[in-house]
N, C-alpha and C positions, 0 to 999 in steps of 0.2 A: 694473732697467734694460732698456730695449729698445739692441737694436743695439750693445751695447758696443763699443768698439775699444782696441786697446792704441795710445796715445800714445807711450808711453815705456819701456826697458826698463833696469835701476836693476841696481848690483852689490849695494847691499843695502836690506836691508828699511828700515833707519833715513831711507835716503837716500828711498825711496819713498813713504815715511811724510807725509817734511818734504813732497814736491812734492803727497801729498793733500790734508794742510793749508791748503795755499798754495789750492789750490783749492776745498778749502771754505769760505775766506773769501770769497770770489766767488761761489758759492752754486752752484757745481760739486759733482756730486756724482759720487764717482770707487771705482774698487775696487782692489785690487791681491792677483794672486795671484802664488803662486812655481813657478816651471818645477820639474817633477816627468819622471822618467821610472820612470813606472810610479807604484809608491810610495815608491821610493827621492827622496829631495832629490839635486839635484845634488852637493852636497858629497860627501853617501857615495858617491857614483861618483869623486871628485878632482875635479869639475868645481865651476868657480866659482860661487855662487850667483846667479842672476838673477830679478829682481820685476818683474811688468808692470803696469802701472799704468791699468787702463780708466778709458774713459767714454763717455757716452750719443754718437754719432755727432752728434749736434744742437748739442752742446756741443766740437766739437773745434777750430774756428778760434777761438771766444772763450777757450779753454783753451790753446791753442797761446800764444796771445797773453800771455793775461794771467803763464802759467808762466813765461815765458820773459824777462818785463819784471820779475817780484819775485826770479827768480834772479840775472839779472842786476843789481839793484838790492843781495842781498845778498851779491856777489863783490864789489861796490865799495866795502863797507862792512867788509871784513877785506882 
């Protein structure tokens, strides 16, 4: 990936997962790591777990977009 940027940042990894998904049907192509300090996970510190969710800079208004219409489509459907 050139230029990553974090889009989104997720409490867990499942929930991060689903929104790479969503974007690789669109032919987004996305990474997601998880907030570390140090080598510790936030958990072992008490802290909540958080996922950031990259992609290519080029790709962030078509991704902005499209995440945001299949989220929204599948809150309407539960």
């Amino acid at each position: 990936m050139h230029k990553p940027r974090c889009i989104r940042i997720f409490s867990s990894k499942s929930q991060a997962m689903r929104a790479q998904n969503i974007l690789k049907e669109a032919g987004i192509t996305s990474k997601i790591s998880e907030d570390k300090f140090g080598k510790l996970s936030l958990p072992q510190l008490g802290i909540k777990p958080r996922f950031r969710l990259y992609i290519e800079q080029a790709d962030i208004q078509r991704a902005a977009a499209y995440l945001a219409i299949q989220i929204r489509k599948s809150r309407l459907k539960n």
